[in-house]
N, C-alpha and C positions, 0 to 999 in steps of 0.2 A: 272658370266654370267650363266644364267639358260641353261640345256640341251634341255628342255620343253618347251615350252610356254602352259601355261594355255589354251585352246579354250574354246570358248562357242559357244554355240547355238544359231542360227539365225544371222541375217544377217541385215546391216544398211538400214532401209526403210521397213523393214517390222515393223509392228504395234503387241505390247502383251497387253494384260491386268495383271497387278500384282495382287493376292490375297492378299499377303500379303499389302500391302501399299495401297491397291484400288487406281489405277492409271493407266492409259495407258505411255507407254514406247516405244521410237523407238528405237529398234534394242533388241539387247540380255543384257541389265541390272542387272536384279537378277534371282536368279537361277532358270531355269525351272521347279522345283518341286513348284515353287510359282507363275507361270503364266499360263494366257490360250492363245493359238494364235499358229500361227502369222495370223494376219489378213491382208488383202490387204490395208485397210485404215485406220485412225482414229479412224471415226465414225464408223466403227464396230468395232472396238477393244472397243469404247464406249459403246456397247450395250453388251458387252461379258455377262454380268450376267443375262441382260435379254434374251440374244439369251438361253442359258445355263437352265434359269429356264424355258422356252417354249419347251425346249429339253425332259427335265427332266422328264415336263408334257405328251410330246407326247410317252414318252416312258413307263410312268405308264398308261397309257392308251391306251396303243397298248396291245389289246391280243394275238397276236404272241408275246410277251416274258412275259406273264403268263402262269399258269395250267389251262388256263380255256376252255373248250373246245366253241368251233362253236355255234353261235344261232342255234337252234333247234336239236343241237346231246346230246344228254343225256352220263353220261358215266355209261357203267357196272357192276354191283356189282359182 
């Protein structure tokens, strides 16, 4: 008899999406380094990669986490 029980991550009725397998999963199946979530539903844990690539976009395109300064501030030489 083990002293341990193994646990995982998450919890039955929450929704992941697996990277690895591309597949939505309810509850905690493969290991969290290979999932995105938990999502509240299916159908978002369905969209995980398009939620993820619209993310991705808004963050390459947020100048608040670029060097780029303000429309109309110049910077200093």
């Amino acid at each position: 008899m083990a002293l341990f029980k193994k646990r995982t991550a998450g919890k039955p009725g929450e929704w992941y999406y697996c990277l690895e397998h591309q597949k939505v999963e309810e509850g905690p199946e493969c290991p969290a380094k290979d999932r995105f979530g938990p999502y509240a539903s299916r159908a978002e844990a369905e969209r995980a990669m398009e939620t993820a690539r619209e993310r991705n976009l808004e963050w390459e395109t947020d100048p608040r986490w670029h060097d780029v300064p303000p429309a109309g501030e110049r910077e200093e030489d």
